[in-house]
C-alpha positions in Angstrom: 50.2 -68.7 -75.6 54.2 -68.2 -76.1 55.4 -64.7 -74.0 56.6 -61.9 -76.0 59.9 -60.3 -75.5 59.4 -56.8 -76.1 62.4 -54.6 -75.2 62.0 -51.9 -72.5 62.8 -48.8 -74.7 60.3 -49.9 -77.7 57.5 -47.5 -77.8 54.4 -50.5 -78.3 50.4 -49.1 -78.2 48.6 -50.9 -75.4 46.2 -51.1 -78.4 48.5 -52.8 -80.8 46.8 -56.0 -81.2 50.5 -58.9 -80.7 49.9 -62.5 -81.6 52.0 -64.9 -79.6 56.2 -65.7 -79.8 56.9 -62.3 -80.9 59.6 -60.3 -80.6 60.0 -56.7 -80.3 64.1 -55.1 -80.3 65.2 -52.2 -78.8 64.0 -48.3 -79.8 60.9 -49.8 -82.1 57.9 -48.6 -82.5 54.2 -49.7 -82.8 51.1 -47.8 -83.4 47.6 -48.5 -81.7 46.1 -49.7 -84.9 49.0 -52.3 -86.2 48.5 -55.9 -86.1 51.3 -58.2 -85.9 50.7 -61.6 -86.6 52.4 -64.9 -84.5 56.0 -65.2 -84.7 57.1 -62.3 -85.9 60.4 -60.4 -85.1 61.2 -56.5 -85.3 65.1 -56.4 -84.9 65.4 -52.7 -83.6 64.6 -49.1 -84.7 61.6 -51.0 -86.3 58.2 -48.5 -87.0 55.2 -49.6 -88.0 52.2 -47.2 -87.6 49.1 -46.6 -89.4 46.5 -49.4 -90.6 49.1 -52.3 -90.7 48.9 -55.7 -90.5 51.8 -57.8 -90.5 51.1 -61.8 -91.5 52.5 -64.7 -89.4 56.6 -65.4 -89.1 58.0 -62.2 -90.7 61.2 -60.4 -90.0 61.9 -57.3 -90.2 65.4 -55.5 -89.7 66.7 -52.2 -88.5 65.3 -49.0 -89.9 62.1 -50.2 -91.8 59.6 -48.5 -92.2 56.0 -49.8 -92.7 52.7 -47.9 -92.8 53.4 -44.3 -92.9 51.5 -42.3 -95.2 51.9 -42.1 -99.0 54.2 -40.0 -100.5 51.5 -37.7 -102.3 50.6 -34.2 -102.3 47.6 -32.9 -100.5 46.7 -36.5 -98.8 43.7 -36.7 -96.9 42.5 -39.6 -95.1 40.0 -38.0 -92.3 38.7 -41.6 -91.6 41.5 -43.4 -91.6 41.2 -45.6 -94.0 44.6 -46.0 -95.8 46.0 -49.7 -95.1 49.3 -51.8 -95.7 48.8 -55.1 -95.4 51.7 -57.2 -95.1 51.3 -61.2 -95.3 53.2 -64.2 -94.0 56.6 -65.3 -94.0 58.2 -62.0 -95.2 62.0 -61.1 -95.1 62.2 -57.1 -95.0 65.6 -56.0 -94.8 66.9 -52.5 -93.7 65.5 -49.3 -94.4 63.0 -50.8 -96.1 60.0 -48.4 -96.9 56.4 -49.3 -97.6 53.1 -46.6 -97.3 49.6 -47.2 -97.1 47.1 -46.9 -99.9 45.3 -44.4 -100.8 41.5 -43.0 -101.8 42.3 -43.7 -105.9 43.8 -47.5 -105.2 40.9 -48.7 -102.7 42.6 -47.3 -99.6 45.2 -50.6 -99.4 48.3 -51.5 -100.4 48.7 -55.4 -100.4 52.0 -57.6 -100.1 51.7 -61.2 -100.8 53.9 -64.2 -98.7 57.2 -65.3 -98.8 58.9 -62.1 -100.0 62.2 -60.9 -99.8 62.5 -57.2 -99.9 66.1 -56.1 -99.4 67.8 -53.1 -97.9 66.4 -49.8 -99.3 63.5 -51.1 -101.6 60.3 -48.8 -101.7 56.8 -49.9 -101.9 54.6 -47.2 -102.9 50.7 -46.4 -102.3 48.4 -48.8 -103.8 51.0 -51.5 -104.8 49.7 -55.2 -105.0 52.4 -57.9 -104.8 52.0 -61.5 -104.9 53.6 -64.2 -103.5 57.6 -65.3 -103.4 58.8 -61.7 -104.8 62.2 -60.7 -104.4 63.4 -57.1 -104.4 66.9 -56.6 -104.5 68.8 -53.8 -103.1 67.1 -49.9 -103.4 64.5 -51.6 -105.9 61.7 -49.1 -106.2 57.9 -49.2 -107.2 55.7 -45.8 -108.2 52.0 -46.0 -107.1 49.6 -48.4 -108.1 52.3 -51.4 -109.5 51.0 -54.9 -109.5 53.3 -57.3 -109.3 52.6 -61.2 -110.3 54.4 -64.2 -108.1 57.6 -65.3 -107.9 58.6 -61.8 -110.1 62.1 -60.7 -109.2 63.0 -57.2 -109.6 67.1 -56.5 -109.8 69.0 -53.7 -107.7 68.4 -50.2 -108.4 65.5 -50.8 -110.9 62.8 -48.1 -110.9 59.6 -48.7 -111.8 56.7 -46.6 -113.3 53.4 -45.8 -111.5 50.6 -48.3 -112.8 53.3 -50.7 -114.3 51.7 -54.3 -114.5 55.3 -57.3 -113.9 53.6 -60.5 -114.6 54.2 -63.9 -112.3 58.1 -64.5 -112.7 59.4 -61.7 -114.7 62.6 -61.2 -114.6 63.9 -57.3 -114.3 67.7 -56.4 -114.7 69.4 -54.5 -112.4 69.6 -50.7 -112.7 66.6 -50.9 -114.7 63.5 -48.4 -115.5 60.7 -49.7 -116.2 57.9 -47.3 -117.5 55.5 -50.3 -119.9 54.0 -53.8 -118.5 56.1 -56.5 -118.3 54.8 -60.1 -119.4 55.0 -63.2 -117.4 57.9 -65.0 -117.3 59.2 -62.0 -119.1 62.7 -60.7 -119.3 63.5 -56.5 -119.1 66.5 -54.9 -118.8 67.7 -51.4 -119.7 67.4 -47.9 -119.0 64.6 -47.2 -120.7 64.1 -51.1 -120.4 62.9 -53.5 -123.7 62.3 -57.0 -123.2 64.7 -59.2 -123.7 63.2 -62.4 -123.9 61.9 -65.2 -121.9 63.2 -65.5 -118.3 64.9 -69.1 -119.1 67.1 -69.5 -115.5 63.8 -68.7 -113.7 61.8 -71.4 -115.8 64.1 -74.2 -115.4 64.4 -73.1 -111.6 60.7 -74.0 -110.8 60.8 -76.9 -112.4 59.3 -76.2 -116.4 59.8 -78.9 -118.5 62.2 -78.7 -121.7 59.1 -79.2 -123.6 57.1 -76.1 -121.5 59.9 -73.9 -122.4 60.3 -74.5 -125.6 56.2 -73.9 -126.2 56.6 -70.8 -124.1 60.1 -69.5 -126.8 57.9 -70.4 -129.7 54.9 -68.6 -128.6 57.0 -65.5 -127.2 58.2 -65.7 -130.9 54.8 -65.6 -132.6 53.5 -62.5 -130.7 56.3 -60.6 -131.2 57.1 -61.4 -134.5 57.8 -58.5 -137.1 54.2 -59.4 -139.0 50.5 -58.4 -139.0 49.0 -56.4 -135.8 50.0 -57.3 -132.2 46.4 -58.3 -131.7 46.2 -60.3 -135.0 49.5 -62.3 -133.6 47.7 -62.4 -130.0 44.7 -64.0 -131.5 46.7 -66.9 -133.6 48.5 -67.4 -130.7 45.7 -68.1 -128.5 44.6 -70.6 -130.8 47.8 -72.5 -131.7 48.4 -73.0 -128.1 45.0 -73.1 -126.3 45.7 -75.8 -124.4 48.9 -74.0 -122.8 48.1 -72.5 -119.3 51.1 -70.6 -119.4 51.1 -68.9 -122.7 47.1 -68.2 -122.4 48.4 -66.6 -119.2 50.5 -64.0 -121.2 47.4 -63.7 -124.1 45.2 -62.6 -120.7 48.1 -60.4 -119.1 48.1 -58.7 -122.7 45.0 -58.3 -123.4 43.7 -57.1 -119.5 43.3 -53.3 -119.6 46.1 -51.3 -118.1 47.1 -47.3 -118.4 50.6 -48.3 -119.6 52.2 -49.4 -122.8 53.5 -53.2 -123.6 57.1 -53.3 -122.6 58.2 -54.7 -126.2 61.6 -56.2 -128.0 63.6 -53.0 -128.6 63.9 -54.1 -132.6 59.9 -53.7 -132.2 59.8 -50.3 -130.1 
């Protein structure tokens, strides 16, 4: 097993469980019931308390802050239940904030791999995020988000409590966001519409001309100015059953959810 290099004025629990090759900064500090994964680094001024566990390779900068209780009035937890877990590979940047979950959300809040999570962003009680997100600077969830893969969320950008961003939306910077976002979904605007299809993100990951263009088409077809929504939904499904990814925004529509459809603004 690789020694640790902990730093002589971090404050670390003799009953934090440490994987191997880790490395704790100066003036940190590590509760008894955190669990930090192998590899990880904690630059400085780095606290992590609570039920937290932090996944293999992740690096975390000055000033985080992972684990502390929600931000909720009247919180009780008397068994200690609430729980942040944090997975692999994760790049959170300074002052970056993220609280447990609580009692109404299943007592966990869940962060997926490969994030980055820049200085400033908040991610509130029971939040679930997938893998490969990217929050830019001061980005900000409510309570109870979810939030598919490789979604990016731009700087500033607020988001409602319960809001659903499906697997790689795009969200403007500056944004709020108060309705469910579709996959591969593009919002931007104070009181953000949708925009279209996050094209730059497609052709990123690889979609084919051909993908993209059934994607357009279909995005066309269920938010065209005709019939019902659901009667649009339905021919959609059909006309393109054999697309994964547009039957992947006919499920994201049609999965219950507390909030509103984040819609075209000419169709608000």
């Amino acid at each position: 097993m690789s020694e640790n290099k902990i730093h002589a004025s971090s404050d670390v629990s003799a009953d934090a469980k440490i994987g191997s090759n880790v490395e704790i900064g100066p003036f940190c500090q590590v509760g008894p019931n955190v669990e930090i994964g192998d590899n990880v680094k904690l630059h400085s001024h780095v606290v992590l308390c609570g039920q937290t566990s932090i996944g293999d390779d992740c690096e975390i900068y000055p000033f985080a802050s992972l684990g502390k209780i929600p931000q909720v009035a009247n919180f009780e937890d008397p068994e200690q239940q609430s729980k942040l877990i944090v997975g692999k590979n994760n790049r959170i940047r300074e002052h970056v904030t993220m609280h447990s979950g609580t009692e109404h959300g299943g007592w966990i809040t869940k962060v997926g791999d490969n994030g980055l999570y820049m200085a400033g962003s908040h991610i509130a009680h029971d939040c679930f995020l997938g893998n490969e997100v990217i929050f830019a600077n001061n980005a900000t969830l409510g309570g109870h988000c979810s939030i598919g893969d490789g979604a990016i969320l731009g700087g500033l950008t607020a988001v409602h409590q319960f809001v659903r961003i499906g697997h790689k939306a795009f969200i403007g910077g500056m944004s709020g966001i108060e309705h469910d976002v579709i996959p591969y979904g593009m919002a931007i605007g104070h009181r953000a519409g949708l925009g279209g299809l996050n094209i730059v993100g497609l052709k990123r990951s690889g979609f084919s001309r051909e993908d993209i263009h059934q994607l357009r088409s279909a995005y066309q077809d269920i938010f065209a100015d005709r019939a019902t929504l659901k009667e649009r939904v339905d021919q959609v499904e059909i006309d393109y059953k054999d697309n994964k990814c547009v039957q992947e925004m006919i499920t994201f529509i049609r999965n219950e959810s507390s909030r509103a459809l984040c819609v075209p603004r000419d169709n608000n």
